[in-house]
DRENMAR-540169 format. One record per residue (C-alpha): x, y, z. Coordinates in pm, whole numbers, padded with zeros to 5 digits, always signed. Example, Ala and Ser with C-alpha at 12.3 -4.5 7.8 and 13.67 -1.06 7.14 Angstrom:
BEGIN
+01230-00450+00780/+01367-00106+00714/
! end
This chain:
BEGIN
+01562-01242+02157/+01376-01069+02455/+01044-01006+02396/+01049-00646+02317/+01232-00724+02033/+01008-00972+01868/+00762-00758+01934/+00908-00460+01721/+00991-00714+01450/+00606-00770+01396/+00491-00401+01443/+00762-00374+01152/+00607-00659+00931/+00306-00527+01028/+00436-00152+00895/+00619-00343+00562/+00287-00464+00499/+00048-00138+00472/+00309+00058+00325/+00488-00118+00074/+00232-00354-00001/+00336-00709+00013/+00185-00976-00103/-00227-01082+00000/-00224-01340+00284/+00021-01631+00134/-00057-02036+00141/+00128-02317+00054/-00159-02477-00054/-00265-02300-00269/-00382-02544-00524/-00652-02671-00313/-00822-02325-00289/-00769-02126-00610/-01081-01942-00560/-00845-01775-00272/-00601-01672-00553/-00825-01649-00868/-01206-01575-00906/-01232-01743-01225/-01181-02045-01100/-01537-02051-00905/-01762-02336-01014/-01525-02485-01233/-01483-02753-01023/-01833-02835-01163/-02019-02871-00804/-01993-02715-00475/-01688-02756-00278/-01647-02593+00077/-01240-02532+00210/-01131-02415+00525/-00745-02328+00611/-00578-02221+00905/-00229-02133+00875/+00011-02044+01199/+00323-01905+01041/+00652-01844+01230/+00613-02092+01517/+00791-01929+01853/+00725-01547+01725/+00557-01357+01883/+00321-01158+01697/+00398-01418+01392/+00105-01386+01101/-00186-01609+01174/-00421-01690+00896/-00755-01869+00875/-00987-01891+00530/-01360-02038+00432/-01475-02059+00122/-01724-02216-00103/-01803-02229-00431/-02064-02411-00683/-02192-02370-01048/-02537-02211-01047/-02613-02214-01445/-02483-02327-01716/-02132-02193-01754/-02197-01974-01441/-02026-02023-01138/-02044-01821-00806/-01794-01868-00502/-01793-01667-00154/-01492-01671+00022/-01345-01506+00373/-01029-01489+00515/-00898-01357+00873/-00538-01237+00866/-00361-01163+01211/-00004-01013+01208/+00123-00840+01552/-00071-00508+01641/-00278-00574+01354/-00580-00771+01201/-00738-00803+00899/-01066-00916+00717/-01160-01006+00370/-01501-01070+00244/-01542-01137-00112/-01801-01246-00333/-01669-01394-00684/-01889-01467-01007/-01719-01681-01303/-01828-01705-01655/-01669-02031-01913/-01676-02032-02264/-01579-02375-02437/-01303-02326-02648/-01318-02650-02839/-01347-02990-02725/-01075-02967-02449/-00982-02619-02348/-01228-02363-02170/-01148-01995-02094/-01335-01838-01752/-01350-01506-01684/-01459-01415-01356/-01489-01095-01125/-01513-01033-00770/-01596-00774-00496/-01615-00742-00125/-01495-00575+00151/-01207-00524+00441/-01170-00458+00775/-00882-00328+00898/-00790-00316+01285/-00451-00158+01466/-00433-00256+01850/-00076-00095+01957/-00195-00207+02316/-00110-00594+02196/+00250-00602+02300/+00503-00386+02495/+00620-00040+02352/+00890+00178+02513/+00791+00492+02386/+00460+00485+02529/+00452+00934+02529/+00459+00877+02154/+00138+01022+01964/+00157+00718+01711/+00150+00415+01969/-00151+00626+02140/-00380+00537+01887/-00511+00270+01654/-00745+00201+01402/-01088+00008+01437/-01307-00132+01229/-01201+00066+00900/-01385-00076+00599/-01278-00010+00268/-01445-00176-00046/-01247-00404-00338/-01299-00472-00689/-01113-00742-00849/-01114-01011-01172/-00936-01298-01312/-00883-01543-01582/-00858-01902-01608/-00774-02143-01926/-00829-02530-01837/-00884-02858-01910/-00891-03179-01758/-00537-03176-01694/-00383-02824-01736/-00463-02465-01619/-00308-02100-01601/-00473-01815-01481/-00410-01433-01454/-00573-01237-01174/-00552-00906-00980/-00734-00941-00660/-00815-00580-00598/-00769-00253-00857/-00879-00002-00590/-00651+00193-00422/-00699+00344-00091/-00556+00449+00181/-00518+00226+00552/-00427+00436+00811/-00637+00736+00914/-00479+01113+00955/-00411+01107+01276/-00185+00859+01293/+00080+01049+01083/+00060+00780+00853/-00112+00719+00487/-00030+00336+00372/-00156+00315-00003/-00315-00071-00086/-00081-00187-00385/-00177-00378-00708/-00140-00743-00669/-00054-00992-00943/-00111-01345-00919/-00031-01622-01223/-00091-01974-01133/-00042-02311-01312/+00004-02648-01303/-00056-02955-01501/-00178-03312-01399/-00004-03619-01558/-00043-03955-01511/+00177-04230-01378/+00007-04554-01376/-00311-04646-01349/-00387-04486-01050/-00150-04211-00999/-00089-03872-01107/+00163-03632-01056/+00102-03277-01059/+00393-02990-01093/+00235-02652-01049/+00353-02271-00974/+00211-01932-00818/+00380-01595-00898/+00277-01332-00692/+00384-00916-00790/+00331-00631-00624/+00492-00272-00742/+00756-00207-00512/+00806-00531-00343/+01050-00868-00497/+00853-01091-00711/+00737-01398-00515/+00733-01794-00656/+00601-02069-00498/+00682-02427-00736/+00516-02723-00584/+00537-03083-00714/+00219-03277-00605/+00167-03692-00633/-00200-03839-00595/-00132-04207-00485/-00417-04529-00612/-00655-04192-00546/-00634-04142-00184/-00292-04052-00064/-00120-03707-00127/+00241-03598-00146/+00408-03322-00208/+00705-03078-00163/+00695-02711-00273/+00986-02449-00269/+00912-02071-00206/+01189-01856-00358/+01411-01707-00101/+01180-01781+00212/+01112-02139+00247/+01112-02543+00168/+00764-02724+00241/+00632-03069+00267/+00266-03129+00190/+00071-03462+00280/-00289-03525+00258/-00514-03800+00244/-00936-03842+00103/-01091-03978+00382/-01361-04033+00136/-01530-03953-00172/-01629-03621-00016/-01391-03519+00244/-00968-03466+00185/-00801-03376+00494/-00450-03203+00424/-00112-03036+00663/+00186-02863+00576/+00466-02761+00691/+00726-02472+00585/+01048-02485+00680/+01194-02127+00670/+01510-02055+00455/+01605-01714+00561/+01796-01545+00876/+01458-01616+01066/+01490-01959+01095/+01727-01874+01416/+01427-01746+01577/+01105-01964+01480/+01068-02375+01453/+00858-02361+01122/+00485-02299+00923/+00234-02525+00977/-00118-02508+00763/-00390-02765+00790/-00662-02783+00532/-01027-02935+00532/-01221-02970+00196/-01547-03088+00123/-01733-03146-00177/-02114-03217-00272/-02166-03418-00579/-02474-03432-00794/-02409-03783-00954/-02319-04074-00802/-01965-04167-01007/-01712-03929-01032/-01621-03941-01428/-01309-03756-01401/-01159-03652-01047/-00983-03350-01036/-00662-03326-00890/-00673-02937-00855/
! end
């Protein structure tokens, strides 16, 4: 593939993206940053924990989506949690930023369950360089200009029932709709509503194992439904393992290991399923998470 051709396969991702709406930047591990996928989830955790991700997807394309991701998140009152999180999403011509600021709320149900309801709102900035890359039809009016710096605000909210051992949330990162791509490029790319449900359920095996299953759903209107189902083991506490299968795109494998109390340390790697796979050697995300704790003995770790 010469490189004029990968290079209109990303302007077209890039294009498939704005206009139809796909799916929010995606990760396979996605059950080590929730707050990514669901605002509810801030604080529940029950201290502060700080996660960085960086994601290169597509290995050997050029113009392949490149992700990276910070966030952090701690309870502030009693049954009030607040989380800040940014991500950086690169794709070809284009790149994109995400500020948001999320605020949870948990109401004990009874003497297991708790429902949290959380909101969140921020900002992006969008950014379209057709200079990045090698276009034939340099006369056209379209691949003249770009777009810099365009900022346009979200609003979004979530829910999240849990316990020690089970949780399944609901959330729609953003309900505003606006439009991407300014007048004079010819081009008006509405932002879509996004669905997210996530789950999964920690069981034991042992005395110091557990064994996690869990799933993400992702809709948008006008694009295929998306499913990630992951099965997670946590071995004598330290040692993670894991395999996770993303409907008609890819097969991953998911290791991780807690350096210590405070620090887990985490890679994975997709292995893509579809015609692609002739023309890239794979995903790879790494993961760093830290967590403060206010006592001294964790009573109950949490394995998501």
């Amino acid at each position: 593939m010469n490189h004029f051709s990968i290079y209109i396969l990303a302007v077209i991702g890039c294009i498939v993206t704005a206009t139809y709406g796909q799916q929010d930047p995606q990760f396979t591990q996605y059950t080590l940053n929730p707050i990514a996928v669901n605002s509810a989830y801030a604080g529940t955790r029950g201290h502060t924990t700080i996660t960085g991700l960086h994601r290169t997807q597509w290995v050997g394309i050029d113009g392949a989506p490149r992700t990276q991701t910070l966030s952090i998140d701690a309870p502030i009152a009693n049954r009030v949690g607040l989380g800040f999180s940014v991500i950086n999403d690169e794709i070809g011509p284009s790149d994109e930023f995400y500020g948001d600021l999320n605020f949870s709320y948990t109401i004990p149900l009874d003497d297991n369950y708790k429902l949290s309801f959380g909101i969140k709102g921020g900002v992006r900035v969008f950014n379209l360089d057709f200079s990045k890359g090698q276009i034939r039809e340099n006369a056209d009016q379209v691949f003249q200009q770009g777009v810099n710096n365009e900022f346009f605000p979200t609003a979004g909210a979530g829910l999240l029932l849990h316990s020690k051992r089970k949780y399944i949330g609901l959330s729609i990162p953003n309900f505003l709709k606006v439009d991407h791509f300014d007048d004079n490029l010819n081009s008006i790319a509405e932002e879509r509503l996004h669905l997210f449900v996530i789950g999964g359920w920690v069981l034991p095996i042992g005395r110091n194992n557990l064994f996690k299953p869990a799933f993400l759903v992702k809709h948008v209107n006008g694009s295929p439904i998306s499913v990630d189902l992951s099965a997670n083991f946590l071995l004598l506490e330290k040692l993670r393992l894991g395999v996770s299968w993303r409907w008609d795109d890819s097969i991953s494998g998911l290791v991780g290991f807690q350096v210590s109390r405070n620090i887990l340390i985490s890679y994975a790697y997709d292995y893509t399923t579809t015609e692609l796979q002739e023309f890239n050697s794979g995903s790879h995300e790494i993961s760093l998470r830290f967590e403060i704790f206010k006592d001294r003995i964790l009573k109950s770790p949490r394995f998501f």
